[in-house]
C-alpha positions in Angstrom: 15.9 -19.2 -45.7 17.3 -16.1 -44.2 15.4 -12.9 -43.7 17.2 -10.0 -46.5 17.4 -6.4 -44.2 15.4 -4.0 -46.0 17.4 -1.7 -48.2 17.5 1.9 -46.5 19.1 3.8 -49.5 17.3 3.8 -52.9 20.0 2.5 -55.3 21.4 5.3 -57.7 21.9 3.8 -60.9 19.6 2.5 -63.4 21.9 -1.2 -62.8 21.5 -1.3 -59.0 18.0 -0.8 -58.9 17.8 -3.7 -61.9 19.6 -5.8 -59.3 17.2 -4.9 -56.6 14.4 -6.1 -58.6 16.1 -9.4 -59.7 17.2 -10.2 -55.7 13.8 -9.3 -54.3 12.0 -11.4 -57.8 13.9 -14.2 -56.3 12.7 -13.8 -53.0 9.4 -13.4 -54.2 9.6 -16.8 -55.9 11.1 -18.6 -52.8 8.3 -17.2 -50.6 5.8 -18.3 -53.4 6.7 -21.8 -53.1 7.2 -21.6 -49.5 3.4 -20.8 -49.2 2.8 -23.2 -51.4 4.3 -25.9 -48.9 2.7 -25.1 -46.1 -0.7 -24.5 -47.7 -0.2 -28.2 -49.2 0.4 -29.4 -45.8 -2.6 -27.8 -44.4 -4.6 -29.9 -46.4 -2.9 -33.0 -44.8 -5.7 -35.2 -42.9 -5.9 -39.0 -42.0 -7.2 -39.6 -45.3 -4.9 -37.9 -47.9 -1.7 -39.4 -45.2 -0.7 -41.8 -43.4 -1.2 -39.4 -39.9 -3.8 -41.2 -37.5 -7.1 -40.3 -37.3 -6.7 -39.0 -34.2 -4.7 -36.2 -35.6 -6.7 -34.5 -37.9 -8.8 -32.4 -34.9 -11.9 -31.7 -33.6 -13.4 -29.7 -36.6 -12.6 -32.7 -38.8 -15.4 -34.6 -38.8 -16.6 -36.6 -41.3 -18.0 -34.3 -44.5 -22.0 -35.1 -45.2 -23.1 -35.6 -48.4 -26.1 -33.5 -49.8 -29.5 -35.3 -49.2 -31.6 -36.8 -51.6 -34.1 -35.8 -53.3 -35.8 -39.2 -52.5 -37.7 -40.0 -49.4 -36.6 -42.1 -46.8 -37.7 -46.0 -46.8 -39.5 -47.8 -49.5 -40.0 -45.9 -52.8 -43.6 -45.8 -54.5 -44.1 -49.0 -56.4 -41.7 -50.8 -54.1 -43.7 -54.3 -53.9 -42.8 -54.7 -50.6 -42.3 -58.3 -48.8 -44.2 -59.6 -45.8 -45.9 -62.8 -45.0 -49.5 -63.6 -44.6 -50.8 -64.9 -41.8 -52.5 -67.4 -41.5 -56.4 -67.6 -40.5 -57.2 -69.0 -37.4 -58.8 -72.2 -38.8 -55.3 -73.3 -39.8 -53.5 -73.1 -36.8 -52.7 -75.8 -34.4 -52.1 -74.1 -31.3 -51.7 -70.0 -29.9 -48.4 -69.4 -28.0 -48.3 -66.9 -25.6 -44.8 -65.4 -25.4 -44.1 -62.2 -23.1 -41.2 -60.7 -22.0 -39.4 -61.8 -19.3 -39.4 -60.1 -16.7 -35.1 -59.5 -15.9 -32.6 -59.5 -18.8 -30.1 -61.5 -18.4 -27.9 -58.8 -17.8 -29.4 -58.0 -14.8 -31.2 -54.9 -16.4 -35.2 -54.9 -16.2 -37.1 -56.9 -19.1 -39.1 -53.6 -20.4 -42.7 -54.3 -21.0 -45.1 -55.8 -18.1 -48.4 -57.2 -18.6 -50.4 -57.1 -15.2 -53.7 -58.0 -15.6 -53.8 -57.5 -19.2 -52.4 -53.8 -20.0 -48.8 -53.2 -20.6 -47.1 -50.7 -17.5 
């Protein structure tokens, strides 16, 4: 689309400036849906294209939905599951199971027991 020059004469007759009007209406309308392009590809983002996610830029992150009026975890009422254990009468043996004391890999094992207390 070229650029019209602007007009440095007023037209003189009643007929020119009616042609005036109808060239610039025209422009006006080719702008229009010129803006109307670019403003549709504005809203182009990995989701509504098939541009990478990569493209969409930093601000672009991922929209978060309103919270809910619910609290977190288990709701009132919520019966809730667990098992019982059992009473000491019952059982056949105690197993003692600590940490160890390296991961395997190679990181430490978290929690020691030295004489009793966790360090």
């Amino acid at each position: 689309m070229t650029t019209p020059e602007p007009a440095t004469t007023l037209p003189v007759t009643l007929e020119a400036c009616h042609a005036l009007i109808r060239q610039q209406g025209a422009t006006l309308q080719q702008l229009l849906t010129r803006l109307a392009e670019l403003e549709e590809r504005l809203k182009l983002d990995s989701r509504t294209s098939s541009k990478p996610p990569s493209s969409d830029g930093p601000g672009a992150g991922k929209r978060q939905r309103p919270a809910s009026a619910n609290p977190r975890g288990a709701q009132p009422g919520h019966k809730g599951s667990y098992r019982v254990p059992l009473p000491t009468a019952q059982l056949d043996r105690i197993v003692d199971c600590p940490p160890p004391l390296a991961c395997d890999c190679g990181g430490g094992g978290g929690v020691v027991i030295v004489d009793g207390r966790k360090t």
